[in-house]
Kinemage of the C-alpha trace (Angstrom):
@kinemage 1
@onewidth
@group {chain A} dominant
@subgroup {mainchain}
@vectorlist {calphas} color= white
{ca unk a 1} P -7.309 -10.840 -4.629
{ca unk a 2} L -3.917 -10.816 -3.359
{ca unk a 3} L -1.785 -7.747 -3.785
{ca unk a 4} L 0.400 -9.405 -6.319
{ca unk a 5} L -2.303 -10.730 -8.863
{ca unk a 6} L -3.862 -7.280 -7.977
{ca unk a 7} L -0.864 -5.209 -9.394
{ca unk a 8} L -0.637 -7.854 -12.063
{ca unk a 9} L -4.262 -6.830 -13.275
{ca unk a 10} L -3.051 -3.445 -12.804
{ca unk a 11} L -0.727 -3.217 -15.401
{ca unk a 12} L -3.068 -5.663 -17.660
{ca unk a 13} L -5.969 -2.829 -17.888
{ca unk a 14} L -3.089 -0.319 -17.957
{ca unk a 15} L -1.358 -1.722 -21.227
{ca unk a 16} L -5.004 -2.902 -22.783
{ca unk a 17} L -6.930 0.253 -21.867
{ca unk a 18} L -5.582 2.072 -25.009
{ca unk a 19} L -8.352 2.900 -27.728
{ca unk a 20} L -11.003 1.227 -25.697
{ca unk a 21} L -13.378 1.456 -22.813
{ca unk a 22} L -12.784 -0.425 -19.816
{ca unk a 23} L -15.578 -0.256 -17.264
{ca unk a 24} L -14.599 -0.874 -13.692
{ca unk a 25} L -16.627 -0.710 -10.616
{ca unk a 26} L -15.406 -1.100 -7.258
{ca unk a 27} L -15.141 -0.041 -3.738
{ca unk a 28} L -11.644 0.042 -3.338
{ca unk a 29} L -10.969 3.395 -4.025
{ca unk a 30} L -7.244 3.640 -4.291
{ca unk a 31} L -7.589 1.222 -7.679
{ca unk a 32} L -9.871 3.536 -9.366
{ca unk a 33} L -7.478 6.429 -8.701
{ca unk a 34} L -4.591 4.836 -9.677
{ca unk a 35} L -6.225 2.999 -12.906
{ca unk a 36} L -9.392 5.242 -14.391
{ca unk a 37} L -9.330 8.143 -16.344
{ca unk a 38} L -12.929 9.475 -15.454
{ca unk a 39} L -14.660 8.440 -12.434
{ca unk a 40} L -18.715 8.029 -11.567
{ca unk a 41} L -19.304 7.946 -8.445
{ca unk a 42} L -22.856 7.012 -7.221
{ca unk a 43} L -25.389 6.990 -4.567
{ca unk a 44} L -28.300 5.241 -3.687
{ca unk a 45} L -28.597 5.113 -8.219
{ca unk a 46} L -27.708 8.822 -8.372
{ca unk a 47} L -24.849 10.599 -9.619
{ca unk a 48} L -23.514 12.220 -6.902
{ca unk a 49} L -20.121 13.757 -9.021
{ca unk a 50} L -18.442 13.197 -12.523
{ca unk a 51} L -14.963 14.241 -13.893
{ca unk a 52} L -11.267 12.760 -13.928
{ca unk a 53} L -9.352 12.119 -10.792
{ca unk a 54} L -8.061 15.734 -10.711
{ca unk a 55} L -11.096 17.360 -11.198
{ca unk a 56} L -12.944 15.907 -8.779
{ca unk a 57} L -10.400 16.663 -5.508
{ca unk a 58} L -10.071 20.092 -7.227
{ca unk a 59} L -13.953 20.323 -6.768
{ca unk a 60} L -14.085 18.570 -3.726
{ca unk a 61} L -11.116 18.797 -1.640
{ca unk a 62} L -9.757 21.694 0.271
{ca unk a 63} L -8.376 24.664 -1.505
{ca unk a 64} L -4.632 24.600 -0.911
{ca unk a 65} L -2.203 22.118 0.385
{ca unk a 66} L -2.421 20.462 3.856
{ca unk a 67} L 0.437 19.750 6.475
{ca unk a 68} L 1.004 17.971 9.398
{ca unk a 69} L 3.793 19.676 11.797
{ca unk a 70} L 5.657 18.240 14.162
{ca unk a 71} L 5.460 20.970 15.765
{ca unk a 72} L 3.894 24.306 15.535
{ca unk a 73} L 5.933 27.258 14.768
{ca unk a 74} L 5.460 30.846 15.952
{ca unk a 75} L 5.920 31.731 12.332
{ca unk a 76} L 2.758 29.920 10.888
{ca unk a 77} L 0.018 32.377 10.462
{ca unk a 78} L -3.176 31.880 12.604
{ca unk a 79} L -5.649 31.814 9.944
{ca unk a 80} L -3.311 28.459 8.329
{ca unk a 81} L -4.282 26.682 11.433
{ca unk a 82} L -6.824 24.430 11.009
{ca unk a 83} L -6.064 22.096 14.359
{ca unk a 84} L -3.101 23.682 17.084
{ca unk a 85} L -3.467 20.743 19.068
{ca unk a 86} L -2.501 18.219 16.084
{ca unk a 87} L -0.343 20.783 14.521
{ca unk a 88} L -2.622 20.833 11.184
{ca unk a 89} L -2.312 23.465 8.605
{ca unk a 90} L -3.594 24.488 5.466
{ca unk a 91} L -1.677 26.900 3.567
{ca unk a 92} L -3.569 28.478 0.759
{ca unk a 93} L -1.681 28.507 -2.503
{ca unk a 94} L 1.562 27.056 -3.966
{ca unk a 95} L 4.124 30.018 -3.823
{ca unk a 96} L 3.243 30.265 -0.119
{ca unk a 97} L 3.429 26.303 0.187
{ca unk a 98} L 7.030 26.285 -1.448
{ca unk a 99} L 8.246 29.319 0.919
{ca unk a 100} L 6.997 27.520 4.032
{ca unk a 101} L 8.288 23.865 3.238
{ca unk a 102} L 11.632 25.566 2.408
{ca unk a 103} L 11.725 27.478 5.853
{ca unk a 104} L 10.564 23.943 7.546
{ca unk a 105} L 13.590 22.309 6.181
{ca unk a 106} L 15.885 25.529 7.576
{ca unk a 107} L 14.740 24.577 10.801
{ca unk a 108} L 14.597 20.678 11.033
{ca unk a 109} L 10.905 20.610 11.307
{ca unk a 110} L 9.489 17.612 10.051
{ca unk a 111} L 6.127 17.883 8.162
{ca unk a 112} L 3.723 15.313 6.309
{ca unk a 113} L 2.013 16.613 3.364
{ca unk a 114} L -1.989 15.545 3.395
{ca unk a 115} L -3.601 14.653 -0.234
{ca unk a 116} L -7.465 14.555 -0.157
{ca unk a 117} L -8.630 11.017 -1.630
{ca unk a 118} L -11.310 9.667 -3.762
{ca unk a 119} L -12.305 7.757 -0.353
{ca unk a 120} L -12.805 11.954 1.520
{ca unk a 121} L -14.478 12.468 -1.627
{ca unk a 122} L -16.764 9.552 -1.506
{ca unk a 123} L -17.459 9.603 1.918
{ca unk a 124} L -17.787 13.530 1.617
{ca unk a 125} L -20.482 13.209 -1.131
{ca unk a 126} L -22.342 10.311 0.595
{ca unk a 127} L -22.559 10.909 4.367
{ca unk a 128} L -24.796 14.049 3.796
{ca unk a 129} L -27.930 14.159 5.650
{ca unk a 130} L -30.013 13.706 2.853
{ca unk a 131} L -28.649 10.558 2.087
{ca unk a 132} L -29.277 9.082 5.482
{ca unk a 133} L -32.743 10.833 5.806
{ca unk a 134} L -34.053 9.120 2.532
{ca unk a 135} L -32.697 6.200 3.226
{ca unk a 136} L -34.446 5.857 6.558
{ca unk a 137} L -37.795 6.341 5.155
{ca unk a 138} L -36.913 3.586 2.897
{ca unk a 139} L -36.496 1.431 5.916
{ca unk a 140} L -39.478 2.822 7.621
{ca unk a 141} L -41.602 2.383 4.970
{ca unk a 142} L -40.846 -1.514 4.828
């Protein structure tokens, strides 16, 4: 589907979606963030994880905000860096977040905030080792 009759359907489920059901599978990722209220997702038939967008990167994702630095200042605490080479940082709660970004500004240091997805979730809940393992004795068993 091309990305305008895409955002067309969009807003169709969108406006439509009120006092009913709508059931949507997919694999892209991005649409059921942006369109469903609770999300399934599922492995190999099994429910790997259940809950609304929210809850499930609360659940899943890292606990506190992420940031890419341009660079790395002296004043970032060593236990906030996750990668010195990249300049990756994860700062642990919101106050702390808001203090830093407002220091960053100060001193014309640009910065990228990082969101966890539903595709880090997905691939987070279905690249464990017992997926793989089981399904290799599926194929070994064939």
């Amino acid at each position: 589907m091309d990305p305008v009759a895409r955002r067309t359907l969009w807003s169709w489920l969108r406006e439509h979606k009120t006092n009913r059901t709508l059931l949507i599978s997919s694999h892209l990722l991005d649409e059921v963030e942006e369109l469903c209220d609770s999300v399934l997702i599922l492995d190999s038939g099994r429910i790997r994880a259940q809950g609304t967008v929210l809850e499930l990167k609360q659940q899943f994702g890292p606990s506190g905000d992420q940031l890419h630095l341009e660079i790395m200042p002296t004043y970032i605490p060593k236990e906030w860096i996750i990668n010195e080479q990249t300049h990756f940082i994860q700062i642990p709660n919101r106050k702390q977040l808001i203090s830093l970004l407002k220091k960053l500004d100060q001193d014309n240091i640009k910065y990228s905030l990082e969101n966890i997805t539903l595709d880090d979730i997905f691939i987070k809940l279905t690249s464990s080792t017992e997926s793989f393992s089981s399904g290799n004795k599926k194929n070994k068993q064939k």
